[in-house]
N, C-alpha and C positions, 0 to 999 in steps of 0.2 A: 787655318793659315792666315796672319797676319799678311796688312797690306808690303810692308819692308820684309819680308821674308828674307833672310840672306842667304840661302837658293839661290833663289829670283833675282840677288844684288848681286852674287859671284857672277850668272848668266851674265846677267848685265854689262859689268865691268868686263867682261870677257870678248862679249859680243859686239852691241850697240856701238862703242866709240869706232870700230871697222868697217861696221854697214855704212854709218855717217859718211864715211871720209869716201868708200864705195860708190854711195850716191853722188855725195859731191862732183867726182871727177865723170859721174854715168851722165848726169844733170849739165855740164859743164859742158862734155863734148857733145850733147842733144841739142844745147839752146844757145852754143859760141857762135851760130852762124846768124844768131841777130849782132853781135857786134863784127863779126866780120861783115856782114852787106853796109857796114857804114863807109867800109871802103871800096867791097869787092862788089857791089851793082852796077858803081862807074866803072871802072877797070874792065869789066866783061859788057858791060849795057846792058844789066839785068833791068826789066819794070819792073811795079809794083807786084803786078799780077804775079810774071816771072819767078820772082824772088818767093812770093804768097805760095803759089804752088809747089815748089821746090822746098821751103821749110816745111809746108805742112804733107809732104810725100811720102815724111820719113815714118809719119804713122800707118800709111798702107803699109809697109813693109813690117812695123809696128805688129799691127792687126792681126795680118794672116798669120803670123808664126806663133803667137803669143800662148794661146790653149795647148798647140801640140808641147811647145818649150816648157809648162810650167808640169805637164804631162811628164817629161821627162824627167823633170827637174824630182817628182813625187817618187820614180822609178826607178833612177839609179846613182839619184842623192847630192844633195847640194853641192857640196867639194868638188866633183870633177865636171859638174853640167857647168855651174858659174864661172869657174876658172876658165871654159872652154868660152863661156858668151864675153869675159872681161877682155880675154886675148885679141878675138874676133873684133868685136866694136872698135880698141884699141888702134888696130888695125887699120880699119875702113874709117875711124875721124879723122888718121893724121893724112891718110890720099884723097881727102876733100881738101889739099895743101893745091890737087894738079888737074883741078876741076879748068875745063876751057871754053865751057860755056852751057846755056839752060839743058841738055840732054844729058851729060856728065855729073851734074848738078841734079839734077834729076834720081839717074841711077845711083847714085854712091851715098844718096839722102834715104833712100828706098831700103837700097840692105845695108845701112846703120841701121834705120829701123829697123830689119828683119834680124839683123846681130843681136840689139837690146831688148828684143821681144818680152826674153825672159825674165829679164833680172829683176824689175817692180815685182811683178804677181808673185815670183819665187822667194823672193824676199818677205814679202807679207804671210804665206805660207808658211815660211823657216820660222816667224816668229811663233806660229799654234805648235810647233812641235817642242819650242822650248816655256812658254809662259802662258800663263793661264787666263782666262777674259778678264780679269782685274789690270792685268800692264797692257794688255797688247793696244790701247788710243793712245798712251803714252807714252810707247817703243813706236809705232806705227807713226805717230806726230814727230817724235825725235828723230828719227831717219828718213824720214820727210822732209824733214826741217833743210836738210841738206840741196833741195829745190833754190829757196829763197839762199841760202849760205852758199851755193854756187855763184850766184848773182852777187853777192859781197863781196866776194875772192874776184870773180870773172870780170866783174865792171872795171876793175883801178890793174887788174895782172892784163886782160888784153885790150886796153887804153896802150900801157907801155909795149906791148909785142907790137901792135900796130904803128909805134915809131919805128920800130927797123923796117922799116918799109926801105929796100934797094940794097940790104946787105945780100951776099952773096948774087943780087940778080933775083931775089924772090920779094915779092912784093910782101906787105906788114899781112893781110888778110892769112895768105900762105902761110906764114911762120905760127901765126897763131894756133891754126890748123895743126901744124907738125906738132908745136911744143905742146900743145894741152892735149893731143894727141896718144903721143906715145906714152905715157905714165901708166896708162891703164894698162898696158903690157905687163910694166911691170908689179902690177896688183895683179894679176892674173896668176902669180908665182904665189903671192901671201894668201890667194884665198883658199891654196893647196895646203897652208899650214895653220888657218887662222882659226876655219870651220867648219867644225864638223858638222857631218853629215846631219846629227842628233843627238840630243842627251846621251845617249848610251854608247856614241863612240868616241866622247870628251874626255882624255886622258887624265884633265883637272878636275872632274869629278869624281867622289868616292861612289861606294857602291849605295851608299845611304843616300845620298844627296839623288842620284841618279834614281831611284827606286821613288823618292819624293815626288819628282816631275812626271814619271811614268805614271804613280798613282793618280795623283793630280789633275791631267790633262784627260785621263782616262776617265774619270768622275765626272767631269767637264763634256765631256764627246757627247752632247746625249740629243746634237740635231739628229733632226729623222731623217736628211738627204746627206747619205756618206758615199753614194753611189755617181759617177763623172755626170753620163747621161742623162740620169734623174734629178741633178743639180738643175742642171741648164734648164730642164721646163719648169722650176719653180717659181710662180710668179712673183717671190720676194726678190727676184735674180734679177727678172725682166724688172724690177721697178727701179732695182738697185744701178742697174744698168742704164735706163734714164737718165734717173739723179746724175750715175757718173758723167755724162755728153754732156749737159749743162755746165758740169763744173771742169771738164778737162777742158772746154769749146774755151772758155774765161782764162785759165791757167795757161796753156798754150798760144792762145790770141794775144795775153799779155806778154809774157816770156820772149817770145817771138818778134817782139814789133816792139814793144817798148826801148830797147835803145836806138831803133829810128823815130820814133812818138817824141823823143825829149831830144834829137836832132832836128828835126823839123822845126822845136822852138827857138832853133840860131843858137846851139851848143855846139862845140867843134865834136870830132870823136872822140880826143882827150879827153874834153869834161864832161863829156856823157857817159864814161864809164865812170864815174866819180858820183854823176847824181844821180844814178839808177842804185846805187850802195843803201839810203835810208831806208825807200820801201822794203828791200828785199832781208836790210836787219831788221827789222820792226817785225816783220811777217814770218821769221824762222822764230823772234820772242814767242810771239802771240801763238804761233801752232803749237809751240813744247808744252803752254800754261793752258791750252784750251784742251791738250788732250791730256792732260791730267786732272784737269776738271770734268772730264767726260767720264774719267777713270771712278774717281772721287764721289761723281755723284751715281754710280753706273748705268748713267743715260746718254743715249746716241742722238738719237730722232731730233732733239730739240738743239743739239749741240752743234749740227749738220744745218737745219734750217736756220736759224739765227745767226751762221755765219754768211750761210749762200747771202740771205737779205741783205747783210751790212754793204758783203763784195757786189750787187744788185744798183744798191744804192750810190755807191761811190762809181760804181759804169754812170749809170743815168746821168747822174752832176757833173761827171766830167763831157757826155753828150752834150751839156747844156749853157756850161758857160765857157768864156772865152778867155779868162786871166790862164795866162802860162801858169802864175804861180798856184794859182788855186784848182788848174786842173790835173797839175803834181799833186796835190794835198787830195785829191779824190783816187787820182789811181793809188795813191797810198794805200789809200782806204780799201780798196777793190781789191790789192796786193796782198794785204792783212787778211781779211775776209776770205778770200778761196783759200786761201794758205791751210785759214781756220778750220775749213770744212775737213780736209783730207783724213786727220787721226783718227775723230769722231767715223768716218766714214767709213774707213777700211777696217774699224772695230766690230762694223756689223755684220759681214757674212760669215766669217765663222761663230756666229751666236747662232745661226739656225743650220750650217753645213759642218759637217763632218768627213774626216780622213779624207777620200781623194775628192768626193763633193765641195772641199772645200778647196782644192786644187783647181779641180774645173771652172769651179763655181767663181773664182774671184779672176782667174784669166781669164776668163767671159765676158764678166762683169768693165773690169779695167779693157777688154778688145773691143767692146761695145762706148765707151771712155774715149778711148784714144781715137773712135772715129772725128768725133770736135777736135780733137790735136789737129787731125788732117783739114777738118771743115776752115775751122777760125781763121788760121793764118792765110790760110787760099781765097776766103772771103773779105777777110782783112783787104789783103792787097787789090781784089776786085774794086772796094767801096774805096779806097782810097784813092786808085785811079781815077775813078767815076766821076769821084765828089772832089777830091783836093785836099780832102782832110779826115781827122779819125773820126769825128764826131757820131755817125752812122753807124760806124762798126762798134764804136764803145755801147751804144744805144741796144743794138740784135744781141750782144755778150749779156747785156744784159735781162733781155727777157729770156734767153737759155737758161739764167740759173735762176728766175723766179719758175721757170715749167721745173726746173730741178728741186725747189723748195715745195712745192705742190708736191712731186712726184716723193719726194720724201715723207712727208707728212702722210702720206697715201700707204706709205710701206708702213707705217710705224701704225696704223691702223690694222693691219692686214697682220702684223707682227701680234698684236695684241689679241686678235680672234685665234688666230692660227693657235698661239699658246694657251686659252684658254679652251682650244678642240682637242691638245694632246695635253690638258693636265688630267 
């Protein structure tokens, strides 16, 4: 099998371009509530902390559901489990529109999280049933990619939502809330007709093609933990798991604060959804070309470390000096870099997990993850009030993803014995 297989390129054009746009609006209504705190902290008198805890809430909610949802998700098949998490989230983003202060705020941040629990891990999962370890860094970095491509849409669309501030009586934060809100409703309808379940219930597949991938994937199955339970205590899981808190603590910490980080430099909220746009283009480039290099070269381990280090490096410099403009040009750098890590990263569990191991195994992995989503942003807001600035907080993100580059290097050790115990 050829690396362009055109299988593999019908999948593709079939599938990919809808997960994209999926993610976008999932990523969009997860991280709109850093440009809405540009208005809505005054309006309510949120603090730092306040607002720190409340964004980063939504991954407890995140957490706990995540394994049972991706459980499901293995059980009685993408089509009707996603459609039902798209509707839901949909839902609960656009009534953070009637949020009336930290407790409200609090709860409707909690289960959005527990709404969105599933769609990452289930998604990453969807991709082992249609393509084979040669795409899945470079499907996995493209629909990813939709992270940073949120940020691009999101920064200049709720800039403008936040001038109707006082139409009907609802303030700019509110509307943003409502409008970016409700779309996901109606993707909840396309994903009843977009995605099937699996190869074999794609009415645009013939029977050849179909028999391709089943062989295929099947060839491919040959981790030793296909089992839920038996996943979880694999210490490739636990390391992965690591890695992951390092790099969601960065992703999240940045996401989150970043369009108050570049207000704080004396940007109104208009032109701070304006100059949050380059990092966030730069860093959907870089993840599409880095997980096709991962593809390319069929290496993870190195593709993952050498990005954490760059995102490492650009936290640290922006700790350290004081030009506005040059500590734009470092969180660039740090934006780029986590971005980079993700394709390479989520290419690795299903190299050693199998069938529902590998359901388990990556909801695990990403629940263990998403605890930094909750940590960062709530830490964030502590150091800031503390200290008066991010400097601190950029500094701790980034020894999380040097213990994450360790921890990686560690796995890919551990990867390398393990395979030479069961050749």
């Amino acid at each position: 099998m050829g690396q362009d297989d055109p299988v593999y390129a019908k999948c593709a054009v079939r599938l990919i371009p809808f997960m994209v746009l999926l993610f976008t609006v999932n990523y969009l209504d997860r991280v709109n509530v850093g440009f809405a705190a540009l208005t809505m902290n005054k309006d309510l008198g949120f603090s730092p902390t306040a607002y720190g805890f409340g964004a980063g809430v939504f991954f407890a909610g995140y957490v706990a559901f995540q394994v049972p949802s991706n459980v499901m998700i293995a059980r009685v098949g993408a089509r009707r489990w996603i459609s039902c998490i798209v509707a839901l989230w949909g839902v609960i983003s656009a009534a953070c529109a009637f949020v009336q202060g930290p407790t409200s705020f609090y709860v409707l941040r909690f289960l959005l999280g527990a709404a969105e629990a599933g769609l990452f891990p289930g998604m990453i999962f969807y991709l082992t049933l249609w393509f084979p370890h040669a795409y899945r860094a470079r499907f996995a970095a493209t629909i990813i990619a939709a992270n940073p491509l949120s940020g691009v849409i999101g920064g200049p669309l709720s800039s403008a939502i936040l001038d109707m501030d006082g139409i009907f009586g609802l303030h700019g934060w509110q509307w943003l809330f409502l409008i970016e809100g409700l779309p996901a409703c109606a993707m909840a309808i396309a994903v009843l007709n977009l995605m099937p379940d699996g190869p074999d219930r794609a009415s645009w597949l013939s029977t050849e093609e179909k028999a391709t991938i089943a062989g295929q994937i099947a060839e491919e199955d040959t981790g030793e933990k296909r089992e839920f339970w038996s996943a979880l205590r694999d210490p490739r899981v636990l390391a992965l798991s690591v890695t992951a808190f390092g790099i969601q603590s960065a992703l999240f910490g940045i996401n989150l604060w970043l369009p108050q980080i570049v207000q704080a430099m004396g940007f109104s909220a208009q032109a701070t959804g304006f100059i949050v746009v380059p990092p966030y283009a730069l860093s959907a480039v870089a993840m599409i070309l880095w997980g096709r290099s991962s593809d390319r070269r069929g290496e993870r381990i190195w593709h993952v470390a050498l990005a954490a280090l760059l995102a490492a490096a650009g936290l640290i410099a922006a700790s350290l000096i004081h030009s506005d403009v040059l500590v734009l040009l470092a969180l660039t750098v740090a934006v780029v870099g986590i971005g980079s890590t993700l394709g390479p990263f989520w290419g690795l569990p299903s190299s050693f997990l199998g069938a529902m191991g590998a359901a388990g195994g990556i909801a695990f992995v990403n629940s263990i993850g998403s605890l930094g989503g909750f940590l960062a942003p709530t830490v964030i807001g502590i150091l800031r009030e503390q200290t008066g600035d991010y400097a601190a907080a950029m500094f701790v993100l980034a020894m999380g993803l040097l213990v994450s580059t360790g921890f990686v290097l560690v796995l890919g050790r551990m990867m390398s014995a393990m395979k030479v115990q069961y050749s």
